[in-house]
N, C-alpha and C positions, 0 to 999 in steps of 0.2 A: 296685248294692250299697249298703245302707245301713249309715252309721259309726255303731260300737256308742256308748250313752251311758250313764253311770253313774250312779245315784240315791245323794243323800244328802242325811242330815239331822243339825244340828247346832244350838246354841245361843249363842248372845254373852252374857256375863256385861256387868256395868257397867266401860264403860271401853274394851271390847274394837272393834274394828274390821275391818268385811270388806271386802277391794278387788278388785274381779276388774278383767280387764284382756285385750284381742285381741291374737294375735302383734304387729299392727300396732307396739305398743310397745316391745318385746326384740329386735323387727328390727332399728328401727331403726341404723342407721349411728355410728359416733364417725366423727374426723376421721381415724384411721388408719385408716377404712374397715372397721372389723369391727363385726359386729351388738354392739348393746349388751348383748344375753341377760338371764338372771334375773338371774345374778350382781350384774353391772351394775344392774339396775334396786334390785333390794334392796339393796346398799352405798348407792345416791345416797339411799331414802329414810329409810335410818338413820341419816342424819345429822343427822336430824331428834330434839331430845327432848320431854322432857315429854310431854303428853298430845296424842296425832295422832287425830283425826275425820276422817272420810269426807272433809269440803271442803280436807283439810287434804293429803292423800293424793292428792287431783283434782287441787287446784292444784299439787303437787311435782311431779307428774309431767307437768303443762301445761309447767312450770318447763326440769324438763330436756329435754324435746324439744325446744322455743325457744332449747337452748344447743345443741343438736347442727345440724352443717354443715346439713344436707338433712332437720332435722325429722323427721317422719315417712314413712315409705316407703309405705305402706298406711295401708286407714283403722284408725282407733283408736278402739275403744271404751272407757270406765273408766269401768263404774258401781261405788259405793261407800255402804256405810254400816256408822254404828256406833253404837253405844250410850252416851247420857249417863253420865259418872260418877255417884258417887252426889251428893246436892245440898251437902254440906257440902263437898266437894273443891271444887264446881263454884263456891261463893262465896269456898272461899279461892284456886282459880283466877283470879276475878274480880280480890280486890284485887290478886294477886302481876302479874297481866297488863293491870293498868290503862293505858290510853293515857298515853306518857311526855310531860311537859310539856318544852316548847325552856329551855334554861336561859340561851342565849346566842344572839345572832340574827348576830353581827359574829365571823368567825374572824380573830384577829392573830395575824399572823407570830410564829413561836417561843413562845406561849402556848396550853397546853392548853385547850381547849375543850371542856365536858361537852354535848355535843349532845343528849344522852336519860338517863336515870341507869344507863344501860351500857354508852354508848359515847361515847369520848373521842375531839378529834381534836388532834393538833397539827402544824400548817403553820409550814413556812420555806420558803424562796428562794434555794436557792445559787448559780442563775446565772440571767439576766435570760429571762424566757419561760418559767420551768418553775419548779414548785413540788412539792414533798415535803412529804407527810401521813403522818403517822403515827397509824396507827388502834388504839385498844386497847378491848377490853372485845367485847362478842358483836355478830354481823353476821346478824340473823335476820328474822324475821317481825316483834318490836315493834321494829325499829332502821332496819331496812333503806331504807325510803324516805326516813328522813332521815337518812340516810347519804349516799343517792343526792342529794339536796337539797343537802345542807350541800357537799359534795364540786364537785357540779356548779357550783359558784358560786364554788371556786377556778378554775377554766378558764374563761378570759374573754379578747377580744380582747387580744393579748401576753402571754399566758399560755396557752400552748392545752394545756403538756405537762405532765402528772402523774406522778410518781411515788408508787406506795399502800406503804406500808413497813406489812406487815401480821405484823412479828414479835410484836406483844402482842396480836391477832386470840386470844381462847377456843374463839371456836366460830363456825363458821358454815354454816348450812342454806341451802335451798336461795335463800329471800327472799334471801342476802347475797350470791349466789351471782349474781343477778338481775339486785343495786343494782352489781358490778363489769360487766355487760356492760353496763349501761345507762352506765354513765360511759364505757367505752367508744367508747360512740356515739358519747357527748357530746363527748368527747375529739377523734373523725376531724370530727364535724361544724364543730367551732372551728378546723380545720384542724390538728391536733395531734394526740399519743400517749397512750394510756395504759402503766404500766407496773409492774408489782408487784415487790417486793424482801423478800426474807427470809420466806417464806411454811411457816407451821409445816405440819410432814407429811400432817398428819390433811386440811387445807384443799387441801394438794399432790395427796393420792390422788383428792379430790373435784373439782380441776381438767382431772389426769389422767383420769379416769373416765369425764369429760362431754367431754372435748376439747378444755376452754378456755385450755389452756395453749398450745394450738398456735395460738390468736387472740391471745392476751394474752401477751405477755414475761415470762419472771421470772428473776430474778437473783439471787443468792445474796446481796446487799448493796445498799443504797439507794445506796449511791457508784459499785457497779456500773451501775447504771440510768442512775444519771446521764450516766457517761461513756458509755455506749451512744446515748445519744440525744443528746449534745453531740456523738459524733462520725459520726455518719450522721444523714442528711439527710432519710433514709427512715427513717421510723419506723411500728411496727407493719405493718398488713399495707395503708396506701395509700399513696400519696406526698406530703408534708408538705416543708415551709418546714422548715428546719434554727432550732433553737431560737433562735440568733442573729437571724434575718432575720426570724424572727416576731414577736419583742422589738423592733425596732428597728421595723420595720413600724405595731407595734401604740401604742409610743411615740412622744415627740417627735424621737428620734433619728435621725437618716439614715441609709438606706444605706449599709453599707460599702463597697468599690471589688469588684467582681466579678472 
């Protein structure tokens, strides 16, 4: 028996974008085990603004399969294309998305730091071994890796544990989405946590959505985080040095008494 197929024919105007895509995709799995579906797939890539092209569309959806437990379940195809704007959007696209220069290479404690002309960060230290960032302005495509940079470089031997205080977060696609599991990493790899606090709704359904909330902690308040990871020893989902023993470890300090 052969499966019927349907013919058609359509147009793209300038700006417009086509994305096809194999079940392989909408199968796939979240962490609570249900397929991700259409639903799913088109909430994660609306989160997306401005102008989205074909590679823009490949990569969100390379993006969120990379955040789901078990990736893809099947193979996945995504071919995609779309259509230039016209050329005057496309040169005021240019200057509005110009590569952002570093404005500050050194983050100090308690002092905001303009990392990119969107994204701010400001670092303290409330207890020895852990450090709180607070991040404001957008977590996208032009921020994200130096985000992940800037960020990555508070976690340092006796500092392994972060806490992201992402209540002045705008907006964040799927890049910002990325540069939080790559800290992450960074985080279990220095023997330490990652741990998010005050996380605005819109970024919440997008955590929800992909699963990453059930990797990543979050806590209604940066004070909450803290005391969570000051008093368990286990932090995130391996097993870690209790923020005390990691400070002391990583400094000149001694050992406490066991």
């Amino acid at each position: 028996m052969q499966a019927p197929f349907a013919q058609t024919t359509f147009s793209l105007t300038a700006g417009e974008s086509l994305f096809l895509y194999t079940d392989g995709l909408i199968e796939a799995r979240t962490t609570e085990g249900a397929m991700l579906g259409e639903d799913g797939l088109t909430g994660f890539l609306h989160q997306r603004t401005g102008h989205v092209t074909a590679t823009s569309l490949v990569e969100d959806s390379i993006t969120l399969l990379a955040s789901l437990p078990d990736g893809a379940g099947d193979d996945v195809a995504l071919p995609a294309l779309s259509v230039p704007p016209p050329s005057h959007h496309t040169r005021r696209q240019c200057r509005c998305h110009r590569p952002h220069r570093r404005r500050a290479r050194t983050l100090r404690p308690g002092v905001t730091t303009d990392v990119t002309d969107t994204l701010q960060l400001t670092v303290r230290h409330p207890r020895p071994g852990l450090a709180i960032a607070m991040v404001a302005g957008d977590m996208d495509t032009r921020t994200a890796d130096t985000l992940r940079r800037e960020a990555s470089e508070i976690i340092r031997p006796g500092c392994p544990h972060l806490v992201l205080d992402l209540s002045r977060v705008r907006f964040c696609d799927s890049a910002g989405l990325s540069a939080l599991i790559g800290l992450w990493h960074a985080a279990q790899a220095a023997g330490g946590a990652l741990r998010l606090a005050d996380v605005p709704d819109r970024l919440m359904r997008m955590l929800v959505l992909t699963g990453v909330d059930a990797v990543l902690p979050v806590h209604a308040t940066a004070a909450e985080a803290v005391t969570a990871m000051t008093d368990s020893p286990s932090t995130s989902t391996g097993e870690h040095d209790s923020i005390t023993d990691a400070s002391t470890r990583g400094g000149t300090g001694e050992p406490g008494p066991s």
